[in-house]
C-alpha positions as CSV (number, residue, x, y, z in Angstrom):
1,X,-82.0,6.8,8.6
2,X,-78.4,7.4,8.5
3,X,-78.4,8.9,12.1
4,X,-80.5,5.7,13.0
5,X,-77.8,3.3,11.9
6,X,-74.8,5.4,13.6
7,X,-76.8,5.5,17.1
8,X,-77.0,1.6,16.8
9,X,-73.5,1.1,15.9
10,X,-72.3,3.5,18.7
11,X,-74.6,2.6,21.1
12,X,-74.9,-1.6,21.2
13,X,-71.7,-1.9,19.0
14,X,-71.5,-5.9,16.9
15,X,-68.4,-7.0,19.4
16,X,-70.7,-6.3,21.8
17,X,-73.2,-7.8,20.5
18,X,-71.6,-11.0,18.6
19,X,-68.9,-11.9,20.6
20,X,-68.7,-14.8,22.9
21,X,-65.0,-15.2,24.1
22,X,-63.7,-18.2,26.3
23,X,-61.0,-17.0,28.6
24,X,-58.6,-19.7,29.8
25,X,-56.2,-19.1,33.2
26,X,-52.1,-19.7,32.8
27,X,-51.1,-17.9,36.0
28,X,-53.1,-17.4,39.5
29,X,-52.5,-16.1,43.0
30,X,-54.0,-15.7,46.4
31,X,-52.9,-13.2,48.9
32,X,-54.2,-13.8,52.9
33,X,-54.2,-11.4,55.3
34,X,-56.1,-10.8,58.6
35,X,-57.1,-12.5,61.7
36,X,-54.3,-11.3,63.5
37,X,-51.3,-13.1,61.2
38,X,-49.5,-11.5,58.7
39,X,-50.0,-11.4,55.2
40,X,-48.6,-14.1,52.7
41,X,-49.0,-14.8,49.1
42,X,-48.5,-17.9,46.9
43,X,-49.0,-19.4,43.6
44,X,-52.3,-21.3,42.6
45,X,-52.6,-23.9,39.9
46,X,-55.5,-22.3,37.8
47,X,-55.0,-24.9,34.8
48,X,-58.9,-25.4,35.7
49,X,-59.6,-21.9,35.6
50,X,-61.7,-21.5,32.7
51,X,-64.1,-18.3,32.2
52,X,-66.8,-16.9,29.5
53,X,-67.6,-13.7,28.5
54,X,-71.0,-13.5,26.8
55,X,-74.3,-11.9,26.2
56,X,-76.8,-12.7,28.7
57,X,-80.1,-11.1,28.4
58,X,-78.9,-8.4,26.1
59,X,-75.9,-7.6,28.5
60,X,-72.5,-9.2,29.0
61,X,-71.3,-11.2,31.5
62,X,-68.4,-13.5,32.7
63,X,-69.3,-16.9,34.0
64,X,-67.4,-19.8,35.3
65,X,-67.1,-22.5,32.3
66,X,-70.1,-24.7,33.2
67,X,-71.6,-22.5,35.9
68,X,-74.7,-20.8,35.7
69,X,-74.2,-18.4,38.2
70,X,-72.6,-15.1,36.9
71,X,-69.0,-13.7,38.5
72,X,-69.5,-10.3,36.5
73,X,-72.6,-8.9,35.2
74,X,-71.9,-4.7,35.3
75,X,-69.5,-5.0,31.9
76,X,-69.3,-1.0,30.9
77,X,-67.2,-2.3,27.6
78,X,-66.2,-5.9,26.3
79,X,-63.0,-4.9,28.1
80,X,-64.3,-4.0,31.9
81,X,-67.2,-6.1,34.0
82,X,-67.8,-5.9,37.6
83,X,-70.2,-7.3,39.9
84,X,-73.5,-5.8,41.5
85,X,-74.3,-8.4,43.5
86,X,-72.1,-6.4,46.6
87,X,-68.7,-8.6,46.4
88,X,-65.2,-6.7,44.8
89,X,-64.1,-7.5,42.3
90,X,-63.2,-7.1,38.2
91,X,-62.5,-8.8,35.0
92,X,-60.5,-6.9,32.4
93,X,-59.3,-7.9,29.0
94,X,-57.0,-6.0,26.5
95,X,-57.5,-5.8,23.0
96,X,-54.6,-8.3,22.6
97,X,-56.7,-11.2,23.8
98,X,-55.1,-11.2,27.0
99,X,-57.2,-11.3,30.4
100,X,-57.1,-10.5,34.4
101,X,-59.5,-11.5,36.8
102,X,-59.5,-10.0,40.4
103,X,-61.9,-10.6,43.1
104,X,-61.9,-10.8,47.3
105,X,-63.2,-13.2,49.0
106,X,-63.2,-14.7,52.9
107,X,-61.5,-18.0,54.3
108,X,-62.3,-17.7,58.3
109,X,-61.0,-14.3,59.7
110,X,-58.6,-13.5,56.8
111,X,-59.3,-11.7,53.3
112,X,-58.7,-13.0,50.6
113,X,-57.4,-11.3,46.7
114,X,-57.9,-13.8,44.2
115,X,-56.2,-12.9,41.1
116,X,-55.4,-14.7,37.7
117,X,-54.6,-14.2,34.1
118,X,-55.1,-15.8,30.7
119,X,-55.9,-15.4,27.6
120,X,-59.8,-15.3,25.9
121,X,-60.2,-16.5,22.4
122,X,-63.5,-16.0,20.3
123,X,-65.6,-19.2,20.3
């Protein structure tokens, strides 16, 4: 029984299993590049840049607050998610609270790195 209870706790830990944080954007940035033009960078307001990480299905995920679609559904700790559905990209949080979220995207001819950070808080 004993080894029972330490292969749950190991395996499906209860932050994993409890936790639902909502992470909240203070600081964003895009960087362009491609179609022929050089790179630039610049500061994005993210005020409305609102994210939750929670259980779906028995596995974690990070969604858009409001959204139904899931950014990040490949979490390999509460701390680490990435997507499968083929697009790069990653959500990372520290044990601090504190949270980045990175991901490329397309605008025309020019790629696009999408990047922000906040901070979650347990809701």
């Amino acid at each position: 029984m004993r080894l029972v209870f330490l292969l749950v706790v190991f395996v499906f830990p209860p932050a994993l299993l409890a936790e639902t944080l909502l992470c909240v954007a203070d600081a964003g940035a895009i960087v362009e590049d491609g179609g022929g033009q050089s790179a630039k960078a610049w500061a994005v307001d993210v005020a409305a840049s609102k994210y939750v990480l929670t259980e779906n299905n028995g596995n974690l995920v990070v969604k858009q607050l409001g959204q139904d679609y899931v950014l990040f559904d490949e979490c390999v700790s509460p701390y680490f998610c990435e997507s499968s559905n083929g697009y790069s990209g990653s959500f990372m949080r520290t044990s601090d609270g504190r949270f980045t979220i990175v991901w490329l995207s397309m605008r025309g001819h020019r790629e696009q790195l999408i990047a922000a950070k906040g901070r979650c808080s347990q809701i």
